[in-house]
C-alpha positions as CSV (number, residue, x, y, z in Angstrom):
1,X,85.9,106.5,89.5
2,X,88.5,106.5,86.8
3,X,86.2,107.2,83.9
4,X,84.0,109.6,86.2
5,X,87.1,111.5,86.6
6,X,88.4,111.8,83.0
7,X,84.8,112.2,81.3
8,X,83.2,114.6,83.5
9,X,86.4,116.6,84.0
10,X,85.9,116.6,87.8
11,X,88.2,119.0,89.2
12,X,91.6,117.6,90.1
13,X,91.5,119.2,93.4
14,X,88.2,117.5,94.3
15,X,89.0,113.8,93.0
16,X,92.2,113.6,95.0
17,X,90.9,113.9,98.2
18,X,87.0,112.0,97.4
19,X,89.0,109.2,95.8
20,X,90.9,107.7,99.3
21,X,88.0,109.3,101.7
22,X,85.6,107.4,99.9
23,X,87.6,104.3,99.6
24,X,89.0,104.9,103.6
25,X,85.8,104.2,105.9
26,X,84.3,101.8,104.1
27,X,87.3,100.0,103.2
28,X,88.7,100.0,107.1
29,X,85.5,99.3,108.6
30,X,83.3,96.9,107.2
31,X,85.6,95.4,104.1
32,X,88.8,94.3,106.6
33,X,86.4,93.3,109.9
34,X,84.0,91.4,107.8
35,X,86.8,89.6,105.1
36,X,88.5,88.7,108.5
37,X,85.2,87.0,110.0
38,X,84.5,85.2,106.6
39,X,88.2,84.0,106.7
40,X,89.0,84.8,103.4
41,X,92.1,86.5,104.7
42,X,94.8,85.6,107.4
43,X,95.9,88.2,110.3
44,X,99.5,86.8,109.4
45,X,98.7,89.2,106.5
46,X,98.0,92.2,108.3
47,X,100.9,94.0,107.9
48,X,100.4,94.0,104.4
49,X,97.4,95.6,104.7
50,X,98.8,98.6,107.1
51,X,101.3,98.9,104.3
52,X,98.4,99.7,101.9
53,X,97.2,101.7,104.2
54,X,100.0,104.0,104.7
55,X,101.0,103.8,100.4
56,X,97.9,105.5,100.3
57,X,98.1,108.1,103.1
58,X,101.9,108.4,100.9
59,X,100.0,108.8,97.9
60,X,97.8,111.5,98.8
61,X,100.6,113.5,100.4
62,X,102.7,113.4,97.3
63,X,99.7,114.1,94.9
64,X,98.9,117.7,97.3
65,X,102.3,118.7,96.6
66,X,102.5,117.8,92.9
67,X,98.7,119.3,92.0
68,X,100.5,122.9,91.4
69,X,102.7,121.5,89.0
70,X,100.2,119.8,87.2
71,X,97.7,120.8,84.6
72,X,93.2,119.4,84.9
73,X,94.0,118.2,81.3
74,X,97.4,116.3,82.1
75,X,95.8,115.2,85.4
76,X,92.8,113.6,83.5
77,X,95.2,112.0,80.9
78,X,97.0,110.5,83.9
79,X,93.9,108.7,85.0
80,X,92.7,107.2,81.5
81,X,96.1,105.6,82.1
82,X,95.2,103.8,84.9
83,X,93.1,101.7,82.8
84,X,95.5,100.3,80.1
C-alpha cells in the first residue's frame, strides 16, 4: 500500500481513509476470530489488541486534522519512509 501510495501519487485524502477501512473488516472479522480458533494467540492478550485498535482510530483522527497542513508531495515522502 506503501509503494501504491507514493508511486501512483494517490491522493492523500483518499489513502488516509482506504488505508484503515481496508485493513478494519477484514482485520476484526476473520484475522482476530480465526487466529483465536487456530490458537496462535491468547485472549490474556486481548487488550493489546483493543489497544491497536484504538492507536489506529487515534491515528486516523490526528492525520484528518494534520492533512491541511500538509503538502501530496510531503505526504508521499512521509510514506517512502515507512519502509526504511
Amino acid at each position: 500500500f506503501i509503494l501504491l501510495t507514493a508511486i501512483t501519487g494517490l491522493d492523500k485524502v483518499v489513502a488516509r481513509n482506504l488505508f484503515p477501512m481496508g485493513q478494519a473488516m477484514e482485520a476484526w472479522t476473520f484475522r482476530l476470530p480465526m487466529l483465536l480458533y487456530l490458537q496462535r494467540i491468547r485472549l490474556e492478550d486481548a487488550h493489546l489488541y483493543c489497544i491497536g485498535l484504538f492507536a489506529g482510530a487515534l491515528g486516523l483522527q490526528l492525520g484528518n486534522c494534520l492533512a491541511p497542513k500538509v503538502s501530496q508531495k510531503v505526504f508521499e515522502w512521509s510514506m517512502l519512509l515507512f519502509l526504511v
